[in-house]
VMD Tcl script that builds the backbone (N, CA, C; Angstrom):
set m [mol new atoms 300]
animate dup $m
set s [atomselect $m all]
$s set {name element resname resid chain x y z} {
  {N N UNK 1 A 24.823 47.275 -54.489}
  {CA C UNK 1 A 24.988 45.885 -54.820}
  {C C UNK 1 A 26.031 45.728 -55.917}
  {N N UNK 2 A 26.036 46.633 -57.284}
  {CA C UNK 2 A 26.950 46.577 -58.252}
  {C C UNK 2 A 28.211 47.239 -58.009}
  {N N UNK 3 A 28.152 47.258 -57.074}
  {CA C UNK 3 A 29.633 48.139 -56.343}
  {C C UNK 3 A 30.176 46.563 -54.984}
  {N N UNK 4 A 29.966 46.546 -54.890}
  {CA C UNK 4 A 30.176 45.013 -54.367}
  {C C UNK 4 A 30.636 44.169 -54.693}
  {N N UNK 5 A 29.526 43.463 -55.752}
  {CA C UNK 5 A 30.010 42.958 -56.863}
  {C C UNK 5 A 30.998 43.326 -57.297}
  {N N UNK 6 A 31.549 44.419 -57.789}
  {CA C UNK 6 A 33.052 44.741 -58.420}
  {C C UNK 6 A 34.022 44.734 -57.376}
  {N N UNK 7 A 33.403 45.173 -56.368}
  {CA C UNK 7 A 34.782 44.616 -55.228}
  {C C UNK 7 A 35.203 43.605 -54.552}
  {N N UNK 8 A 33.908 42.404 -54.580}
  {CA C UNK 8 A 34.058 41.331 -54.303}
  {C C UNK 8 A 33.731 39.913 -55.390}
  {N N UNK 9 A 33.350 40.344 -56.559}
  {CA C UNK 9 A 33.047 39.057 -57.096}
  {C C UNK 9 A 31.651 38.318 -56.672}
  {N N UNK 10 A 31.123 37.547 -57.785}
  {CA C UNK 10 A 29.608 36.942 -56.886}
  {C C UNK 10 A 30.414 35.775 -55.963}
  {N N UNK 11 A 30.957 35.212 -55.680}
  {CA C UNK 11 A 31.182 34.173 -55.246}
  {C C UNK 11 A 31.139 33.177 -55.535}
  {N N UNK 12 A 30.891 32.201 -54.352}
  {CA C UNK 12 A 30.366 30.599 -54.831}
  {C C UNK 12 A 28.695 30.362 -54.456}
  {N N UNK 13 A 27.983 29.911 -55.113}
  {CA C UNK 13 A 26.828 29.933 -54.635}
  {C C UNK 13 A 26.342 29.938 -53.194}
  {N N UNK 14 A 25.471 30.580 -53.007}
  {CA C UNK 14 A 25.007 30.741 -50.976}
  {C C UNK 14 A 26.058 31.433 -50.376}
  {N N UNK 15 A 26.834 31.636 -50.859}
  {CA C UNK 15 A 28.112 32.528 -50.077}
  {C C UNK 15 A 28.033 34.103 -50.445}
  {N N UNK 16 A 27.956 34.537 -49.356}
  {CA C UNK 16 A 28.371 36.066 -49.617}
  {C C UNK 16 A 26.987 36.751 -49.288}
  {N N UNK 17 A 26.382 37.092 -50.732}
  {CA C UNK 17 A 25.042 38.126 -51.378}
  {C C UNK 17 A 23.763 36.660 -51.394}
  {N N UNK 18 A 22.984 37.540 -50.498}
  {CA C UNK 18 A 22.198 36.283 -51.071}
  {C C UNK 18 A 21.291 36.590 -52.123}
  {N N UNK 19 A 20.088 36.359 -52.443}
  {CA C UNK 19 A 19.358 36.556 -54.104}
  {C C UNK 19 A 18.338 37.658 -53.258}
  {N N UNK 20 A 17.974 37.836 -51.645}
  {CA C UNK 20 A 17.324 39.372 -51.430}
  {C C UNK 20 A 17.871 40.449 -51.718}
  {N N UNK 21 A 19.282 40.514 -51.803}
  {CA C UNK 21 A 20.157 41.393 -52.013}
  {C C UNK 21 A 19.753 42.556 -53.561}
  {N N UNK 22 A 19.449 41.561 -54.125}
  {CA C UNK 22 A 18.919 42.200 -55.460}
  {C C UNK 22 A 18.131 42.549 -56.095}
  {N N UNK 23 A 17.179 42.524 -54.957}
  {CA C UNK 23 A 15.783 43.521 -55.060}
  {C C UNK 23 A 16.132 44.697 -55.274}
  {N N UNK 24 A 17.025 45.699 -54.956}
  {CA C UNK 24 A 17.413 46.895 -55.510}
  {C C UNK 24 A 17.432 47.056 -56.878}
  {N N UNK 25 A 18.086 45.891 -57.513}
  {CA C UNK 25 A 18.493 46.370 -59.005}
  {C C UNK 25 A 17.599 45.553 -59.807}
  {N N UNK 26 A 16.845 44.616 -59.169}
  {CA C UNK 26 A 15.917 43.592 -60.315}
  {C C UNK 26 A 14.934 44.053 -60.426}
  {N N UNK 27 A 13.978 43.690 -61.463}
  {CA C UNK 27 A 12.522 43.764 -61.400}
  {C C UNK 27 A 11.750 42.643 -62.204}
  {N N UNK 28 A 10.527 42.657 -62.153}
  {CA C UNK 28 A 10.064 41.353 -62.436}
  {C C UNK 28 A 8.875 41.156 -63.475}
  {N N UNK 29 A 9.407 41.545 -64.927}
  {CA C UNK 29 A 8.488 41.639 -65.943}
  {C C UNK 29 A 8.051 39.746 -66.517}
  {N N UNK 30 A 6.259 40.044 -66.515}
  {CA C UNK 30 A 5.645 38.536 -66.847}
  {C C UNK 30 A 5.997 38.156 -67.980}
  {N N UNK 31 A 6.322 39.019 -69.222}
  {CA C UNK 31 A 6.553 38.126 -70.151}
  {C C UNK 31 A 7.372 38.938 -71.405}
  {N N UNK 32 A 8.429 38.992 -71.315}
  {CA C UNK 32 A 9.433 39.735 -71.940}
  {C C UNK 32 A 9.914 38.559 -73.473}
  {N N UNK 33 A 10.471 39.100 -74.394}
  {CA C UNK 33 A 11.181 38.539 -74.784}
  {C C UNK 33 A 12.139 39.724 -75.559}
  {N N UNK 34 A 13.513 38.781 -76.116}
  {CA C UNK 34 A 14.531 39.446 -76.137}
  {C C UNK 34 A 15.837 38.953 -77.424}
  {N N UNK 35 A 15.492 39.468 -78.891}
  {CA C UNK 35 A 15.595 39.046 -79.791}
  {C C UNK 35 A 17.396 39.590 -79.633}
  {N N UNK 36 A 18.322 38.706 -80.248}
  {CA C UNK 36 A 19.637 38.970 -80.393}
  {C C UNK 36 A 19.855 38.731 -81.782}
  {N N UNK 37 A 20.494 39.878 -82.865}
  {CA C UNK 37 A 20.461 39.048 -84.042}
  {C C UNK 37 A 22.276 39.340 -84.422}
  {N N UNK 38 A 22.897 38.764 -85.178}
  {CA C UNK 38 A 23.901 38.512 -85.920}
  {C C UNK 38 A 24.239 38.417 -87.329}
  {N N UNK 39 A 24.555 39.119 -87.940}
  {CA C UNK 39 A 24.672 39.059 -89.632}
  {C C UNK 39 A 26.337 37.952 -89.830}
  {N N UNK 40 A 25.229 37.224 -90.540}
  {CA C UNK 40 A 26.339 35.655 -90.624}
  {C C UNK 40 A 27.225 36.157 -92.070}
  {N N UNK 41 A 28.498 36.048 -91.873}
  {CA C UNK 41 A 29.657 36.388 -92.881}
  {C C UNK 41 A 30.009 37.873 -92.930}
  {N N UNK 42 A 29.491 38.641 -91.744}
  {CA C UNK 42 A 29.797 39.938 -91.410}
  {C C UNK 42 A 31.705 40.055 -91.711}
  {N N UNK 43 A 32.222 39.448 -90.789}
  {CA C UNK 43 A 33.866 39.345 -90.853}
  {C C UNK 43 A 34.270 39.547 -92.236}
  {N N UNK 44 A 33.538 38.463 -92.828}
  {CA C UNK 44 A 34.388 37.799 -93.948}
  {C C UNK 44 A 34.057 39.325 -95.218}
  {N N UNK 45 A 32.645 39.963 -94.900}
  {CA C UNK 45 A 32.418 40.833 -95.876}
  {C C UNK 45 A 33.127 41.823 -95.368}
  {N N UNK 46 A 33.583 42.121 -94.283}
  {CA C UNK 46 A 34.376 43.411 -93.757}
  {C C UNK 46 A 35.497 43.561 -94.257}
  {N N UNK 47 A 36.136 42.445 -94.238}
  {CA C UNK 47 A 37.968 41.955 -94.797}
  {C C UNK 47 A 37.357 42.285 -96.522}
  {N N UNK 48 A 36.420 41.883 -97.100}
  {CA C UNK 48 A 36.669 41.805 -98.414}
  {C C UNK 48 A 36.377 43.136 -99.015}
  {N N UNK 49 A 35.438 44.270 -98.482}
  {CA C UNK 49 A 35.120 45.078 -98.868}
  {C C UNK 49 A 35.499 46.892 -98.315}
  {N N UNK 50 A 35.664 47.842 -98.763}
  {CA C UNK 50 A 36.283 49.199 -98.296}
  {C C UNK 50 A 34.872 49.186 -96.684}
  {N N UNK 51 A 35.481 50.972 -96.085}
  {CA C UNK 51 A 34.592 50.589 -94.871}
  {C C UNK 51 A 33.755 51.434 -95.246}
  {N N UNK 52 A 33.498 51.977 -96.337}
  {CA C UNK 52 A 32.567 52.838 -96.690}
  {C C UNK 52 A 30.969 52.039 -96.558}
  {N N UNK 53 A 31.052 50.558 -97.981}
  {CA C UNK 53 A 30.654 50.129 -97.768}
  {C C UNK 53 A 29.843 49.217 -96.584}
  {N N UNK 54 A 31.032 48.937 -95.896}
  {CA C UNK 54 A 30.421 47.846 -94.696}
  {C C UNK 54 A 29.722 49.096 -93.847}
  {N N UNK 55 A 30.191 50.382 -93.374}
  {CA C UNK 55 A 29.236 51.355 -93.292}
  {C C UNK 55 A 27.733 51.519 -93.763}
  {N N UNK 56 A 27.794 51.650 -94.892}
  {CA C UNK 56 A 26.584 51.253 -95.365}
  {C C UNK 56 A 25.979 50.631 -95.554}
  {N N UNK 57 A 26.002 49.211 -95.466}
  {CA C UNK 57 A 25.313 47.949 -95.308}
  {C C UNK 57 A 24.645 47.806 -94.051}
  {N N UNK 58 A 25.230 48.339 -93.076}
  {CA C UNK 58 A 25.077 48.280 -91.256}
  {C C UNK 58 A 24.207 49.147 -91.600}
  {N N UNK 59 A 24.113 51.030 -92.038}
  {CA C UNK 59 A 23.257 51.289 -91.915}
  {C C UNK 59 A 22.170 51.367 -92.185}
  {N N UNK 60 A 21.810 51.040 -93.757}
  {CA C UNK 60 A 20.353 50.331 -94.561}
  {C C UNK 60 A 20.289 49.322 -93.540}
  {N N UNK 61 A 20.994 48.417 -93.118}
  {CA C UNK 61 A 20.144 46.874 -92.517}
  {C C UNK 61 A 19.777 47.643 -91.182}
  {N N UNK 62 A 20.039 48.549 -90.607}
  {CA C UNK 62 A 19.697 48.515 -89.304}
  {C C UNK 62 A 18.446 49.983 -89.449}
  {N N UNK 63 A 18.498 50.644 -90.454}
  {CA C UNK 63 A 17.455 51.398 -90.505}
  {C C UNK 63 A 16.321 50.727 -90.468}
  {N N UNK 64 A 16.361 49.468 -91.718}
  {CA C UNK 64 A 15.057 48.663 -92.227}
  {C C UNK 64 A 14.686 48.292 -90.693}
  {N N UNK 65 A 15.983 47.722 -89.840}
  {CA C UNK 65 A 14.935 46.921 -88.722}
  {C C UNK 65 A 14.488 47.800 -87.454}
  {N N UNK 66 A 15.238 49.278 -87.654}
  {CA C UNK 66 A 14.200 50.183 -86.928}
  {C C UNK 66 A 12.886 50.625 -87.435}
  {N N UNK 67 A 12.387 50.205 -88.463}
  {CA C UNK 67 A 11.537 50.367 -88.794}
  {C C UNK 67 A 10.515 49.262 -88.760}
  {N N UNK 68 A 10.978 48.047 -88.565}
  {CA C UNK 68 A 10.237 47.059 -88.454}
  {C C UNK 68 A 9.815 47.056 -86.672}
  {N N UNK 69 A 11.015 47.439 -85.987}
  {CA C UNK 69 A 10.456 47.517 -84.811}
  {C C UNK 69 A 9.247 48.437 -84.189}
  {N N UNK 70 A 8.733 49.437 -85.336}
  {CA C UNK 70 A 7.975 50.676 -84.816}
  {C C UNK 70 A 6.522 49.984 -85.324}
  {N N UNK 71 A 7.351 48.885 -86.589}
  {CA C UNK 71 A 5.482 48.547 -87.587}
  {C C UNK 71 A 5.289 47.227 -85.939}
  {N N UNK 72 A 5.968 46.802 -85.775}
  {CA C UNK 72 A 6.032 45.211 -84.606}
  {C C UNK 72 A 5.918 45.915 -83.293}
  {N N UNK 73 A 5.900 46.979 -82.601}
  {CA C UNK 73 A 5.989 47.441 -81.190}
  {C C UNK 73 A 6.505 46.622 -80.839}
  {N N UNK 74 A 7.967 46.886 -80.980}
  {CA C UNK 74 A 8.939 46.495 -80.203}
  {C C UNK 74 A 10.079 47.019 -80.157}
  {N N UNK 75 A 11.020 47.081 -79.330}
  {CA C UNK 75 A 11.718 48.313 -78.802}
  {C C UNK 75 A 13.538 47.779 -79.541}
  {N N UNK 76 A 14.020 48.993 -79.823}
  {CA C UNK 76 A 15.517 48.302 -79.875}
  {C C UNK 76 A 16.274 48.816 -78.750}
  {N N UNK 77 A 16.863 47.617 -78.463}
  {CA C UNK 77 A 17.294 47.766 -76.806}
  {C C UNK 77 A 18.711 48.359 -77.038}
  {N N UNK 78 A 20.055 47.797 -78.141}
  {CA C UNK 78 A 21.210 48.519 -78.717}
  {C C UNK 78 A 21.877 47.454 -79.476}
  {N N UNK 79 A 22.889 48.069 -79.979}
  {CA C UNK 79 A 23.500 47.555 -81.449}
  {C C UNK 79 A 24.935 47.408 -80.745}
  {N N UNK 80 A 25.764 46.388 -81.617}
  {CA C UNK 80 A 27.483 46.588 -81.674}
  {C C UNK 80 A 28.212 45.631 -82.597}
  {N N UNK 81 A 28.417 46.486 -83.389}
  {CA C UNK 81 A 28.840 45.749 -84.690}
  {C C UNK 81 A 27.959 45.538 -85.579}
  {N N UNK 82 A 27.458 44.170 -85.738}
  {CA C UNK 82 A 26.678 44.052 -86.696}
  {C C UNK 82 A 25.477 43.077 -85.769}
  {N N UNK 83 A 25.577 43.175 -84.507}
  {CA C UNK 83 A 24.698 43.056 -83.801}
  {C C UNK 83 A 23.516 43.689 -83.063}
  {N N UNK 84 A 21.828 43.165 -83.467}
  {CA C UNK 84 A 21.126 44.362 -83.253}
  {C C UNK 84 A 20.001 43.730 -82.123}
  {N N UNK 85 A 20.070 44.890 -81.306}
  {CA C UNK 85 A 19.336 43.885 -79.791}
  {C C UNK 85 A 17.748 44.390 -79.964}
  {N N UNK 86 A 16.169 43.411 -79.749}
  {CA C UNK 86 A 15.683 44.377 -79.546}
  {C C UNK 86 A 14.665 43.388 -78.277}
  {N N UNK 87 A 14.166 44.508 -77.645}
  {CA C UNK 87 A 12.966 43.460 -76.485}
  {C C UNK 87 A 11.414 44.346 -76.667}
  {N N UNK 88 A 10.620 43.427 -76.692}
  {CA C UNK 88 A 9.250 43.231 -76.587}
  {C C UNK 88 A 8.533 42.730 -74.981}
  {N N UNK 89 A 7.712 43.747 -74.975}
  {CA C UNK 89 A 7.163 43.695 -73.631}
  {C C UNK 89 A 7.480 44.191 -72.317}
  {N N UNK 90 A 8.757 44.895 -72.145}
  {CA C UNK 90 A 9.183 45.786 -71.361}
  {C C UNK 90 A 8.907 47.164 -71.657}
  {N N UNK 91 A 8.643 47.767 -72.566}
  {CA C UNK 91 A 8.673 49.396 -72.456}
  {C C UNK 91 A 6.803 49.343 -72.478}
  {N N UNK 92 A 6.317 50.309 -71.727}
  {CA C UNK 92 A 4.729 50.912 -71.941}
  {C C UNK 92 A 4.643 51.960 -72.628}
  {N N UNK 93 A 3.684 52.156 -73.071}
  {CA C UNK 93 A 3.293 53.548 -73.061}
  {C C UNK 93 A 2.448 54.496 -72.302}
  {N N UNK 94 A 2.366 55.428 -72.202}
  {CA C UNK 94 A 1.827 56.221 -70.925}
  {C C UNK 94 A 0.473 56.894 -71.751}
  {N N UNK 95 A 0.348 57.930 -71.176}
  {CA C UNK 95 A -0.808 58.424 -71.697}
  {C C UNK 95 A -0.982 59.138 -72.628}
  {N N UNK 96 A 0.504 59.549 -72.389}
  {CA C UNK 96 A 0.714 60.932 -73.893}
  {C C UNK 96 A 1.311 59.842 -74.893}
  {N N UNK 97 A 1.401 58.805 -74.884}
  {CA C UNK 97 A 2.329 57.588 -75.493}
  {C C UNK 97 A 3.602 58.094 -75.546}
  {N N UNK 98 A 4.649 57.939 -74.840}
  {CA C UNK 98 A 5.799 57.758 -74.626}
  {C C UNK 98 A 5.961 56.638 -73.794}
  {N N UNK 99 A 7.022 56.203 -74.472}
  {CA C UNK 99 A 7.668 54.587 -73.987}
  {C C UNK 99 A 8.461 55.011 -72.540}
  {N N UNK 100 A 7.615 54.237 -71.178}
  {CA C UNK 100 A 8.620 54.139 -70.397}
  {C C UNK 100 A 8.869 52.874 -69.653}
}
mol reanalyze $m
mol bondsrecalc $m
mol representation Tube
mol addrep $m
């Protein structure tokens, strides 16, 4: 399907793929959610400060919120920049508790 997609584009709606098509790659979790966060004046502190620093600011802030995600069971999904993704309610744990 994602090979398709790159060779053809989704289209215009009803044309082409229809929405059975994507039973391969979808699945259908009841109640997910899916936190996006952003550090506001990131830019402006990057331009003003060496990258040692802005290095280190990213990594204290993003340690603290891996750690908040382990006290909250909730998962971090990935980072870029100074953006940190995380979702709740998609990963289980199994029996030995590992998240799958």
């Amino acid at each position: 399907v994602l090979e398709q997609i790159a060779r053809n584009g989704l289209g215009a709606p009803g044309a082409g793929m229809g929405m059975a098509d994507f039973g391969n790659v979808a699945e259908l979790h009841e109640c997910v959610t899916v936190m996006f966060t952003d550090v506001v004046g990131f830019t402006t502190m990057s331009n003003a400060v060496g990258p040692g620093a802005v290095m280190g600011f990213i990594s204290e802030l993003f340690s603290l919120m891996d750690s908040l995600c382990d006290v909250h069971g909730v998962s971090k999904y990935d980072t870029a920049g100074d953006s940190y993704i995380v979702v709740g309610g998609l990963m289980e744990q199994d029996e030995q508790g590992f998240k799958v």
